[in-house]
C-alpha positions as CSV (number, residue, x, y, z in Angstrom):
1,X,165.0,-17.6,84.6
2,X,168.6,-17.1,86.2
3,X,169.4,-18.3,89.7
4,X,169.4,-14.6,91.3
5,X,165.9,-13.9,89.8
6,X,164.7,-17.3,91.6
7,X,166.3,-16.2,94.9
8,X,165.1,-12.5,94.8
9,X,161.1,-13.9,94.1
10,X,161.8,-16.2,97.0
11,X,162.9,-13.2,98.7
12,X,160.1,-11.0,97.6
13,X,157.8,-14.0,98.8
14,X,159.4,-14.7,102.1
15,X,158.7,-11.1,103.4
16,X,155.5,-10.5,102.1
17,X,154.3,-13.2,103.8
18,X,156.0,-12.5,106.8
19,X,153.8,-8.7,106.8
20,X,150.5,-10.1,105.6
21,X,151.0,-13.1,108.7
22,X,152.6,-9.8,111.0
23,X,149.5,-7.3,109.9
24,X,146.8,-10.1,110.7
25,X,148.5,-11.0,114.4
26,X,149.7,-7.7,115.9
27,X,147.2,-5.5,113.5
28,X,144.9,-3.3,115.6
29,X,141.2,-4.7,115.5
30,X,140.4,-1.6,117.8
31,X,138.0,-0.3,114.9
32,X,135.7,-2.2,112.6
33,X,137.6,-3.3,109.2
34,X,140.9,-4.1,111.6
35,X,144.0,-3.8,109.6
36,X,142.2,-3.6,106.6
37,X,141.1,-0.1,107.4
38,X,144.3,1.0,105.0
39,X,144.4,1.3,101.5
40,X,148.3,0.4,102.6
41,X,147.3,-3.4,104.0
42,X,144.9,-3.8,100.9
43,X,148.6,-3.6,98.8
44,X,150.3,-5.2,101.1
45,X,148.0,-8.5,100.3
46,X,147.8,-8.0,96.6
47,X,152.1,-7.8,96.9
48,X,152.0,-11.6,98.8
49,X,149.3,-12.7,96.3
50,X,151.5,-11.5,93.3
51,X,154.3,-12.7,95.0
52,X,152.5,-16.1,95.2
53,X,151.9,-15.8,91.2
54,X,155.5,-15.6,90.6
55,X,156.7,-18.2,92.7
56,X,154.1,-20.7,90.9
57,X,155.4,-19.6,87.4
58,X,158.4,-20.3,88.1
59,X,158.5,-23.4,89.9
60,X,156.3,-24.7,87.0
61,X,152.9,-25.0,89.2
62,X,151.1,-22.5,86.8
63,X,151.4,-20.9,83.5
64,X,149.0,-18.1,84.0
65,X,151.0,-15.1,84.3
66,X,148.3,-12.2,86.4
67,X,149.7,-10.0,84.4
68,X,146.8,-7.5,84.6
69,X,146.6,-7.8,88.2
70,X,150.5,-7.6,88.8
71,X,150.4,-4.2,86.9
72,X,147.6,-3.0,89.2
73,X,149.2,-3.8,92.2
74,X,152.2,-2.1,91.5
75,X,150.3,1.0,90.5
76,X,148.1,0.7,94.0
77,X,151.7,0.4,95.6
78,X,152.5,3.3,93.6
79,X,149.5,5.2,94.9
80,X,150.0,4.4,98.4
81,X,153.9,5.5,98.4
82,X,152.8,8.6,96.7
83,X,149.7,9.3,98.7
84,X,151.3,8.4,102.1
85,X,154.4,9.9,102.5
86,X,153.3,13.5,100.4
87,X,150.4,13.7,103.3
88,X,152.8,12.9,106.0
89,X,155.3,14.8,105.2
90,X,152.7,18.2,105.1
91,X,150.7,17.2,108.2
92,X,151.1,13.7,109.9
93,X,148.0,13.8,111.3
94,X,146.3,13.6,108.0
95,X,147.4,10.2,107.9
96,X,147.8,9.2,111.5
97,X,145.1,9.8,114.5
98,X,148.4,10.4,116.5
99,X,150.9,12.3,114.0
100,X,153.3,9.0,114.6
101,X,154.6,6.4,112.5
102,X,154.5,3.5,113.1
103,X,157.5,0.9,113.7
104,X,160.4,2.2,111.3
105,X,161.0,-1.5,110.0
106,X,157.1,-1.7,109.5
107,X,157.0,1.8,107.6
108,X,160.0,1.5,105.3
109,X,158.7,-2.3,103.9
110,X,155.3,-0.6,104.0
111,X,155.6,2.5,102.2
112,X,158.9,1.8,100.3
113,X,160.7,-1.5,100.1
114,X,158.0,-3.5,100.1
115,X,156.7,-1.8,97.1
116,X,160.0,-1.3,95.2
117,X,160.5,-4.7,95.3
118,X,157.8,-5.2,94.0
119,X,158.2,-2.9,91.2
120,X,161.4,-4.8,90.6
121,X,159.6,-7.6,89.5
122,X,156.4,-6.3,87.4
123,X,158.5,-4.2,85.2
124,X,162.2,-5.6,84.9
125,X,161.7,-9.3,85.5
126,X,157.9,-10.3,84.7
127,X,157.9,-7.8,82.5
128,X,153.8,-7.6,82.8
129,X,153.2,-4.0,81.4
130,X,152.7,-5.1,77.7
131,X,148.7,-4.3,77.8
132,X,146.5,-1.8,79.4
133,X,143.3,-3.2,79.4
134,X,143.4,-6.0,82.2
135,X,145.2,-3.8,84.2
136,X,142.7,-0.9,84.2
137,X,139.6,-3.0,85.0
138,X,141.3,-4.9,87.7
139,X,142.7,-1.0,89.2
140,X,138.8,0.3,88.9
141,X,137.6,-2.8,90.7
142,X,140.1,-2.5,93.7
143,X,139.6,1.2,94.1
144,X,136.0,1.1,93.5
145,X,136.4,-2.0,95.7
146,X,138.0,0.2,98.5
147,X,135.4,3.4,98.3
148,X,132.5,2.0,98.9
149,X,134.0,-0.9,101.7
150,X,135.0,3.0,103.2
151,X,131.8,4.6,102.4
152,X,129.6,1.5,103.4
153,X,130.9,0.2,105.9
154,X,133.8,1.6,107.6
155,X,132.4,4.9,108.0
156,X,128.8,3.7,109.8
157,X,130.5,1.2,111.9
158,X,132.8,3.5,113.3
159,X,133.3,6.3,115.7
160,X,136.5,8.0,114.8
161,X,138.6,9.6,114.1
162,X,136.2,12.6,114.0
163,X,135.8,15.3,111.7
164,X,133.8,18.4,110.6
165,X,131.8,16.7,108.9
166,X,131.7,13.1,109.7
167,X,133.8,9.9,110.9
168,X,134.8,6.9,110.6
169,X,137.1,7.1,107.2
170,X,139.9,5.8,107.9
171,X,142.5,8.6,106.9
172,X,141.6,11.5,109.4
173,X,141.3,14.4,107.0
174,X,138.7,12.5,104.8
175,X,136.5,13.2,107.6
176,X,136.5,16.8,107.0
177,X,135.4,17.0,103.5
178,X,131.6,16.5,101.9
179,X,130.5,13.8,100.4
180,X,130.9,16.0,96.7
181,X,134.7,16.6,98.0
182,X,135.4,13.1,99.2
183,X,134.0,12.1,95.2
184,X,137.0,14.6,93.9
185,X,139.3,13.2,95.9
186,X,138.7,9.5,94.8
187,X,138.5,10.4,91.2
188,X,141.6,12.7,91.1
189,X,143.3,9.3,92.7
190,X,141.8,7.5,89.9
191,X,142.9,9.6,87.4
192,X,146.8,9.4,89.1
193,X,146.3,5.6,89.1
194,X,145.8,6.1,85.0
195,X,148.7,8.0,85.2
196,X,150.8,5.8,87.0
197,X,150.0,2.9,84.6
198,X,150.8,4.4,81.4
199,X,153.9,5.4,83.3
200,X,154.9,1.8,84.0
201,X,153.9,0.6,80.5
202,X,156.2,3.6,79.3
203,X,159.0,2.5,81.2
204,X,158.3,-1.1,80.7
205,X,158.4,-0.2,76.9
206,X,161.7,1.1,76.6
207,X,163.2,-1.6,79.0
208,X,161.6,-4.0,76.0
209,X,163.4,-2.0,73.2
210,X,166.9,-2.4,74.9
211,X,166.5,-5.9,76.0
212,X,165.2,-7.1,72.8
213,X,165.0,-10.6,72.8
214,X,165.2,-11.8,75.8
215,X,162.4,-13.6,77.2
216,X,160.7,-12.4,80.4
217,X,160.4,-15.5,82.5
């Protein structure tokens, strides 16, 4: 690995720690689940653990590359980016119980450098997108993972925000569909996670055929 690619995972590292350590001390515990009421924190955490992967690789502390779980975790990051700034930008409030971001620093390493950076290293440097399978169980395990930890137990243990129909999901307008639409909802998402993925591995692909023979480190 070249010298810039060890200072940019160091990088990478640094301030992903710096959030997850940030998100757990000045994250609101006003509601049950705390910060990790957000689909956003749950990628925030699998970023500093990937992170965390890298840094071992390439300091010669591991030789297990995660690459199934560093192509699911830029997909989730995907997801989030997509999911988070398309609902803001039609209605904030069906993302925010106050229609207000948050911090700008916070939002922009949150819902855009963060995961770009991210990105950066999954599909140009690691180069993890070379199969599907891992990658796919480990994206059906987190998202499954986050339903039912909203359906089970964020949504009984807590009050708001209030909806039409019930409360206590953790994005606002989830609280205003049925059960039978809030089942739509997470499979569409699962369905653009699939999408996402085989988008990577396309891109990941082609980045392959032109750097042929160079070794991903």
């Amino acid at each position: 690995m070249t010298g810039y690619a060890r200072i940019f995972r160091w990088i990478v590292f640094l301030l992903a720690a710096a959030y997850c350590l940030r998100t757990l001390v000045f994250g609101s515990y006003e509601h049950f689940g705390g910060p990790f009421w957000y689909l956003t924190h749950w990628a925030l955490f699998m970023s500093f653990f990937a992170a965390s992967r890298m840094m071992a690789l390439v300091e010669g502390r591991s030789t297990r590359r995660w690459d199934g779980f560093v192509c699911a975790t830029a997909v989730i990051n995907a997801m989030v980016v997509f999911m988070y700034w398309r609902l803001f930008l039609e209605d904030p409030n069906l993302v925010s119980t106050d229609g207000e971001l948050g911090p700008l620093y916070l939002e922009l390493y949150l819902h855009a450098l963060g995961p770009l950076l991210q990105w950066i290293d999954a599909v140009f440097i690691h180069r993890s997108f070379r199969k599907l399978g891992a990658p796919l169980m480990w994206l059906f395990g987190v998202i499954a993972a986050y339903v039912l930890w909203a359906e089970l137990a964020l949504q009984p243990m807590n009050d708001t925000p209030m909806g039409s129909v019930t409360s206590g999901l953790p994005y606002p307008f989830l609280n205003d569909l049925e059960l039978v639409g809030r089942s739509v909802f997470y499979g569409s998402n699962f369905a653009v996670s699939i999408v996402l993925l085989v988008g990577f591995a396309g891109l990941a692909w082609m980045i392959r055929r032109l750097t042929r023979g160079q070794e991903a480190p």
